[in-house]
C-alpha positions in Angstrom: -5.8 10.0 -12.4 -3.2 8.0 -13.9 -0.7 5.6 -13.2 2.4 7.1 -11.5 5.5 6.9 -13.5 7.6 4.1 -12.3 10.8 3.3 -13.7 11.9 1.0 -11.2 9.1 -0.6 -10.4 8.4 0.2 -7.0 5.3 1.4 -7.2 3.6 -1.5 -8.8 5.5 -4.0 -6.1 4.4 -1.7 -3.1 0.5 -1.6 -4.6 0.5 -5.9 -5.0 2.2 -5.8 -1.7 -0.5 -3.7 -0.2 -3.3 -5.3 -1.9 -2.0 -8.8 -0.9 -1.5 -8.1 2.9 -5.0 -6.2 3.0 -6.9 -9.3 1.7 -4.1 -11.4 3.9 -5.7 -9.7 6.8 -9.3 -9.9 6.5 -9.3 -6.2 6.0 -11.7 -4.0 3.1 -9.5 -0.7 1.7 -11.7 1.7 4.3 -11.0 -0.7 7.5 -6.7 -0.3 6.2 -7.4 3.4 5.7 -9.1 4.2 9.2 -6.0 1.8 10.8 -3.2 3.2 9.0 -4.9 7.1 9.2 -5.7 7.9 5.7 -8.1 8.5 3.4 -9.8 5.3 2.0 -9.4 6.6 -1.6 -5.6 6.9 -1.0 -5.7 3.1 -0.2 -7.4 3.0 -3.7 -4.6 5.1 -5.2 -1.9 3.2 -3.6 -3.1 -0.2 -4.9 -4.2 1.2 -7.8 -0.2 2.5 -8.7 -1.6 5.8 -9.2 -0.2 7.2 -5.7 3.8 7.4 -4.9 3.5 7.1 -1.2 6.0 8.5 1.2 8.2 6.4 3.8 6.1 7.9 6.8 2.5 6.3 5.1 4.7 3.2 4.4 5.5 2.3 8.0 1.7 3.6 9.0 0.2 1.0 6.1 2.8 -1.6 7.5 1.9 -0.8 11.2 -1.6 -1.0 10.0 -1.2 -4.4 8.5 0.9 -5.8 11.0 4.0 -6.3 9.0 7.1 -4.3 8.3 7.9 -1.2 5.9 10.7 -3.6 4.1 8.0 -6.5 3.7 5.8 -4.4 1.2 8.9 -3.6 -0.9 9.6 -7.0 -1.6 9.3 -8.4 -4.7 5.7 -10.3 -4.4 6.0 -14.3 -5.1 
């Protein structure tokens, strides 16, 4: 699969985002996956900027990480 196309940018700062707040946490990519309700592989996608996720699996990957939606579309530091 390849990497999404990303003119923006998005993408890659949503997948360091999510990568960064799973490892924050403690938390392997199939212990995010069962929190958040998807499929582990997805969490691979997602960090791997090969999956353009959709607001609703936003707030469920935030929920799951115990942060907010607008926190993983931050710019990372």
């Amino acid at each position: 699969m390849a990497l999404v196309r990303d003119e923006t940018g998005i993408v890659a700062i949503v997948a360091e985002n999510v990568r960064q707040a799973r490892k924050s946490a403690g938390l392997s990519q199939e212990e995010l996956a069962h929190e958040a309700g998807v499929d582990r592989t997805y969490v691979s996608q997602v960090e791997g900027r090969k999956r353009n996720i959709t607001v609703t699996v936003l707030a469920r990957l935030a929920s799951a990480l115990g942060t907010t939606p607008d926190m993983l579309l931050r710019t990372p530091k």
